[in-house]
C-alpha positions, 0 to 999 in steps of 0.5 A: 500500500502506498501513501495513495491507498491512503488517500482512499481510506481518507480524505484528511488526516482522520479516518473515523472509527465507529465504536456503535451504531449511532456512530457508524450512522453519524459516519455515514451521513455527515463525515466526508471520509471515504471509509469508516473503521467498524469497532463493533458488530457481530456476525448477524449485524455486519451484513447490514451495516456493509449494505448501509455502507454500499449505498452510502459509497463508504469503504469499511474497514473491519477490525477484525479482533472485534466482530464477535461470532467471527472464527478468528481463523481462515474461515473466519477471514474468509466469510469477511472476504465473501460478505463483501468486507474489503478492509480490515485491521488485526492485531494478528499477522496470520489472520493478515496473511489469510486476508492478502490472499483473499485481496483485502487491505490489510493494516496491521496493528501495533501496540508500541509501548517501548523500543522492544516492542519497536523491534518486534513489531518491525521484526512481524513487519519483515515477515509479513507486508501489510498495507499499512501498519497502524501503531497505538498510541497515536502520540508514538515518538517521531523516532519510531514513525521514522524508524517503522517507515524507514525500515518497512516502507509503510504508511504509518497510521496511528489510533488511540489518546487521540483527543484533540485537533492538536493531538491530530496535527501533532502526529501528521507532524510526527510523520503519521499518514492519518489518525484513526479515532472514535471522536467525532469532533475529530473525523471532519478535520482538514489538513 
């Protein structure tokens, strides 16, 4: 995935991450980003929630580890890709393998809370080439934005203790490619 797939999940530096129905409704209707991050659902709700989708011309992206009923497993994963699931998160690279062969964008999920965890996570990157990876907390230190796309060549995204317009222009600043997060006064910032 280049910084040009991310111009399709995004069309600002946010890209909206509903936590419920009321949010995912909110997205929808009044948030001009191209895609929305789907927090929640299950197995029963997603096949509405992709038709909303559809017909609203919004990409969702599934994080993946929270679909409840959803087999964490190939069949699982395979399900998403037959549902019409384009995108999705995880926090597991096996369950990203499974959905690059099904031609999903993968992002990868990482939590980075010291240098270690750096070293991990750009090791997992090495053996499996996401999208793009998305790092928690959103306020990463610069030297680990540059250190993760200098060695992976991936667009960084970033999630989480993300609060306000600042926090979000901070980390574009840090060299962040956009910012997931459930705020809503966040999800139509511009650049």
């Amino acid at each position: 995935m280049s910084r040009d797939i991310v111009g399709m999940l995004c069309d600002g530096p946010v890209i909206p991450a509903a936590r419920n129905k009321g949010d995912f409704e909110f997205a929808l209707s009044h948030v001009t980003s191209p895609s929305i991050i789907l927090l929640f659902g299950d197995i029963f709700t997603l096949p509405a929630l992709l038709d909303k989708a559809r017909l609203a011309k919004k990409l969702v992206i599934v994080h993946l580890d929270l679909i409840e009923g959803l087999g964490k497993d190939k069949v699982g994963v395979r399900f998403l890709a037959r549902s019409g699931v384009k995108a999705i998160i995880t926090t597991k690279p096996h369950l990203g393998r499974i959905a690059r062969e099904e031609k999903m964008i993968v992002i990868q999920r990482l939590f980075l809370m010291d240098s270690e965890a750096l070293r991990t996570g750009i090791n997992l990157l090495s053996s499996f080439k996401p999208d793009a990876v998305e790092v928690l907390p959103g306020t990463v230190p610069v030297a680990a934005v540059v250190e993760l796309t200098r060695v992976t060549g991936l667009p960084v995204l970033a999630g989480g203790l993300i609060s306000t317009a600042e926090d979000v222009s901070r980390a574009i600043g840090n060299g962040i490619c956009a910012i997931s997060t459930s705020k809503r006064e966040l999800w139509n910032l511009s650049s």
